[in-house]
C-alpha positions as CSV (number, residue, x, y, z in Angstrom):
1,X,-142.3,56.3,-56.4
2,X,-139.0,55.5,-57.5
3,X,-137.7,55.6,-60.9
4,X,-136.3,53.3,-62.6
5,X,-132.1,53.6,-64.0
6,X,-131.5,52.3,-67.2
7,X,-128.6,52.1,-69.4
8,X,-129.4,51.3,-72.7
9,X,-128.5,51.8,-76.9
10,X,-129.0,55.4,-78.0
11,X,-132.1,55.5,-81.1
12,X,-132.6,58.3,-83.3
13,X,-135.6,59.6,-81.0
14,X,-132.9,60.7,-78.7
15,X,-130.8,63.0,-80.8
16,X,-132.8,66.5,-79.3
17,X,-131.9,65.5,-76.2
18,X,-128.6,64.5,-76.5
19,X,-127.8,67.7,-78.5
20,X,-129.3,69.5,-75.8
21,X,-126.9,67.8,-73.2
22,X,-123.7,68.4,-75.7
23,X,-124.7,72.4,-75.2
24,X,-125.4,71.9,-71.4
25,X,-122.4,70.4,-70.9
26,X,-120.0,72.6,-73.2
27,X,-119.2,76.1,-74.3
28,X,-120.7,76.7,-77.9
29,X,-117.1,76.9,-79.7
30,X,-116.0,73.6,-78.2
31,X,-119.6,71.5,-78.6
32,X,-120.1,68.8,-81.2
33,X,-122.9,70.7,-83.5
34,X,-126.0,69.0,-84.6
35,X,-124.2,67.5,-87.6
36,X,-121.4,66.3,-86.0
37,X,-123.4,64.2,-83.2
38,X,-126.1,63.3,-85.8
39,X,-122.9,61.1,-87.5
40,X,-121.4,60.5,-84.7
41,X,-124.9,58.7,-83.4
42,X,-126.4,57.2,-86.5
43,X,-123.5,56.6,-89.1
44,X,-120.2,56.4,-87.7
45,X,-118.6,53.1,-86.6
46,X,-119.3,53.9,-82.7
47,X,-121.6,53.1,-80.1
48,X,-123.9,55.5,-77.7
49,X,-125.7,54.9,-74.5
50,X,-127.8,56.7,-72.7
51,X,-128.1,56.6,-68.8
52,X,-132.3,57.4,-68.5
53,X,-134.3,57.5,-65.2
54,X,-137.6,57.0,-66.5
55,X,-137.6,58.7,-69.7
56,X,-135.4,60.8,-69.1
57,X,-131.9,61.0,-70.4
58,X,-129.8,62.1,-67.8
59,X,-126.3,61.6,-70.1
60,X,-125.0,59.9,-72.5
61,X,-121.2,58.1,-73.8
62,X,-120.5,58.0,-77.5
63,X,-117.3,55.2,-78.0
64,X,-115.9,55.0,-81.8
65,X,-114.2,52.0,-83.0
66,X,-110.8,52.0,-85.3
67,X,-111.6,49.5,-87.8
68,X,-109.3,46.3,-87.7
69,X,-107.6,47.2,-83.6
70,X,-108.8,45.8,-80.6
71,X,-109.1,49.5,-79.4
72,X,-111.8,52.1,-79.3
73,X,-112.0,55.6,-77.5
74,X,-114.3,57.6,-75.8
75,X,-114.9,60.4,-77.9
76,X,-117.8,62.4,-75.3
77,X,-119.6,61.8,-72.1
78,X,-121.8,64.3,-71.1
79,X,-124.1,64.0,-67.7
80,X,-126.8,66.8,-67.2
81,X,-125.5,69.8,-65.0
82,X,-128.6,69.2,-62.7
83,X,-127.8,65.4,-62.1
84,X,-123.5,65.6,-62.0
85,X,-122.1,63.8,-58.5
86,X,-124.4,60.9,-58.3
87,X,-122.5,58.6,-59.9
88,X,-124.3,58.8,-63.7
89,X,-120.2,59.0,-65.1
90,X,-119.1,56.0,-63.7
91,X,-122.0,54.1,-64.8
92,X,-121.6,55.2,-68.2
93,X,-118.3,54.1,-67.7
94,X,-118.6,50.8,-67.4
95,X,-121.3,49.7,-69.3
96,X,-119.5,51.1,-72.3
97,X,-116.7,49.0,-70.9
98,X,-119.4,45.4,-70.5
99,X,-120.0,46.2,-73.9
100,X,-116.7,46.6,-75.5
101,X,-115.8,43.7,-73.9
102,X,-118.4,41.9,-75.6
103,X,-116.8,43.3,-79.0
104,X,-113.7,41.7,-78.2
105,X,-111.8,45.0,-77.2
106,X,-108.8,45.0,-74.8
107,X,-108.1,48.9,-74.9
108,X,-109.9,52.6,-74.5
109,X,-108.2,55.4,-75.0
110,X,-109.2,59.3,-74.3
111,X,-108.0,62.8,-74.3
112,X,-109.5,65.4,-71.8
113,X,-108.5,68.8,-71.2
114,X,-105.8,69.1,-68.6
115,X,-108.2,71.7,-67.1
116,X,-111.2,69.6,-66.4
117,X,-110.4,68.0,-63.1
118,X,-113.7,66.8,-62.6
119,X,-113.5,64.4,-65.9
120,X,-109.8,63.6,-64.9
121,X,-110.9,62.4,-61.9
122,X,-113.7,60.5,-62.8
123,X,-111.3,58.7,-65.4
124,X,-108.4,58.0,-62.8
125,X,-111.1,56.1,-60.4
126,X,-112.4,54.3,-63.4
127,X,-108.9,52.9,-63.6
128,X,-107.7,55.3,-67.0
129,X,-103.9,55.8,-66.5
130,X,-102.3,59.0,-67.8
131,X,-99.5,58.3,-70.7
132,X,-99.0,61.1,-72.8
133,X,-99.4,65.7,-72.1
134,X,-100.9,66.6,-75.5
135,X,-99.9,70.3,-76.4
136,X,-102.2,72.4,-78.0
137,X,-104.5,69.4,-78.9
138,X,-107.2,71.1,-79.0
139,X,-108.6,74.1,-81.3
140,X,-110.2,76.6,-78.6
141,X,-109.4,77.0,-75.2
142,X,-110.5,75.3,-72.4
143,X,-109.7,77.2,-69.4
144,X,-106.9,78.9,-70.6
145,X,-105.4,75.8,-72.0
146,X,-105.6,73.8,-75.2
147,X,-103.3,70.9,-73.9
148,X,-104.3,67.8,-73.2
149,X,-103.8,64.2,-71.1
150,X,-103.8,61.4,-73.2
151,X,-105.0,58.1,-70.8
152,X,-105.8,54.5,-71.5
153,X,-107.4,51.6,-69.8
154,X,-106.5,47.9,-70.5
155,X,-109.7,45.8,-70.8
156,X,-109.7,42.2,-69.2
């Protein structure tokens, strides 16, 4: 029987699993913690989706919103180790893109380690254009580096 692929609205019944997912996906000293993603999902001016197949949540996009622009950015996007390369990513893409749209936003920004080709990859064939090297953006390193590439995608 085949299940069925769902992108919908992240509810507070699916912070455990998208905490679980955050660690999955990243070394401890570079991971939102509980806290963090518990604001980021239920009180900060943002949206998350979750990509499920049946019940379960396979991975999940958290956008923020800067109050008063017509941009946003992608904060995280995290896809289950066990379900990467079949295309979960992109999907999370661009429903997070239908539904900025809908909010009347022309532009998503991002940063992502210069190390993690798989994410920059993913980004480029989503249509995100590099514009900016970041040095020592980011606290810890990721692979031996804590620079990163700045890239943005026009909505239309």
């Amino acid at each position: 029987m085949q299940q069925t692929i769902n992108i919908r609205t992240a509810n507070p019944d699916d912070f455990e699993r998208i905490v679980e997912l955050e660690n999955f996906c990243f070394p401890k000293e570079y991971a939102y913690s509980r806290r963090q993603l518990r604001y980021l999902l239920t009180k900060a001016n943002s949206t998350v989706l979750v990509e499920t197949a049946g019940s379960l949540i396979r991975g999940f996009i958290i956008i923020l919103y800067r109050r008063g622009t017509t941009v946003a950015g992608v904060e995280t996007i995290n896809v289950d180790p066990t379900f990467q390369k079949r295309g979960i990513g992109q999907r999370l893409l661009s429903a997070a893109e239908n539904h900025l749209r809908k909010r009347k936003i022309r532009k998503i920004r991002l940063e992502v380690s210069i190390t993690n080709q798989a994410a920059i990859a993913l980004y480029e064939h989503a249509g995100f254009k590099k514009i900016a090297l970041l040095k020592n953006y980011y606290l810890y390193d990721h692979d031996d580096s804590r620079d990163a590439i700045k890239m943005i995608k026009e909505l239309r």
